[in-house]
C-alpha positions in Angstrom: 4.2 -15.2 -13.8 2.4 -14.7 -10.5 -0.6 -16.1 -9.3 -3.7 -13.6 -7.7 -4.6 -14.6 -3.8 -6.1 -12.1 -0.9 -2.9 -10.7 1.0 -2.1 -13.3 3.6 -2.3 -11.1 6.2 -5.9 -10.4 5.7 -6.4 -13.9 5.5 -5.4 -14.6 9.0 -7.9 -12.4 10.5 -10.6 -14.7 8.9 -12.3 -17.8 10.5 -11.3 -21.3 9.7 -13.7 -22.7 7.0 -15.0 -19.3 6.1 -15.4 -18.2 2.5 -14.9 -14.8 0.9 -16.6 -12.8 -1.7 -15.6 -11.0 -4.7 -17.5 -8.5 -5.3 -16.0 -7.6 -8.7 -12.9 -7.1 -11.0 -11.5 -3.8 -11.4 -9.6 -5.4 -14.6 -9.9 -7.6 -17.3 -8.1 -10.3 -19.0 -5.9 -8.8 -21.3 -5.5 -5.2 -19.5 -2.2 -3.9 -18.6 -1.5 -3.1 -14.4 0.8 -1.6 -12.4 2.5 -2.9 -9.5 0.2 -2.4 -6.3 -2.5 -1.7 -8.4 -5.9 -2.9 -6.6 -7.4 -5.6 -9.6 -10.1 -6.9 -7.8 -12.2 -6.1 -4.5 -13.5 -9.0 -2.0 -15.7 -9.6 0.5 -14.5 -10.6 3.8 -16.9 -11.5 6.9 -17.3 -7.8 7.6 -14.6 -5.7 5.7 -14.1 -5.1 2.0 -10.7 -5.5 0.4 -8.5 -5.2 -2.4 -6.6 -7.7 -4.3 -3.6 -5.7 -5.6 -0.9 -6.7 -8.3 2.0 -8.5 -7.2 4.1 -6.7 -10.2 3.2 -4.9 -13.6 2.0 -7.0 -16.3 -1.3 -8.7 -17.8 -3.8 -9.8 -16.5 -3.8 -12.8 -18.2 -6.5 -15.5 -16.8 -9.3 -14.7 -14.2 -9.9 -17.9 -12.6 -12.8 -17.1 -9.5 -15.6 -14.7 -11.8 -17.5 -11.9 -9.6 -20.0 -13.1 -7.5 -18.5 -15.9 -6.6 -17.3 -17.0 -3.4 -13.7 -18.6 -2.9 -11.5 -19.5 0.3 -8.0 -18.2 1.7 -5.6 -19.0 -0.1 -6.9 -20.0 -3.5 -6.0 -18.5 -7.2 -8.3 -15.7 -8.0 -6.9 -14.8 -11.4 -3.0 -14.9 -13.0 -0.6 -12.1 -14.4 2.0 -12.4 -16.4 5.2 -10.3 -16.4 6.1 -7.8 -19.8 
């Protein structure tokens, strides 16, 4: 199992106390992804970004729905392994 966050490394170039975006899921719950594959894109303060798959598997739970705004570091959605 494997829990959805923005890479670390692009959280690092963001302010303290600043939010993110996401702007929309490019799967749904229940949908089969690859490895790598980009599952979501975010907003940062002035870039736009992919959330990728930590490993193949399903996208089981979306926990942060598009539109809404979250912060480095917390769960955007979960995969399970297959």
């Amino acid at each position: 199992m494997a829990t959805l966050i923005l890479d670390p490394t692009l959280r690092e170039s963001m302010e303290a106390g600043s939010t993110a975006f996401l702007s929309c899921w490019l799967a749904a719950e229940g949908d089969y992804v690859d490895e790598g594959q980009a599952v979501a894109r975010a907003e940062l303060v002035q870039e736009n970004v992919e959330v990728t798959a930590p490993h193949a598997g399903i996208l089981d739970q979306i926990f942060v729905e598009a539109g809404e705004r979250f912060i480095p570091g917390q769960a955007l959605g979960h995969m399970v392994e297959v």
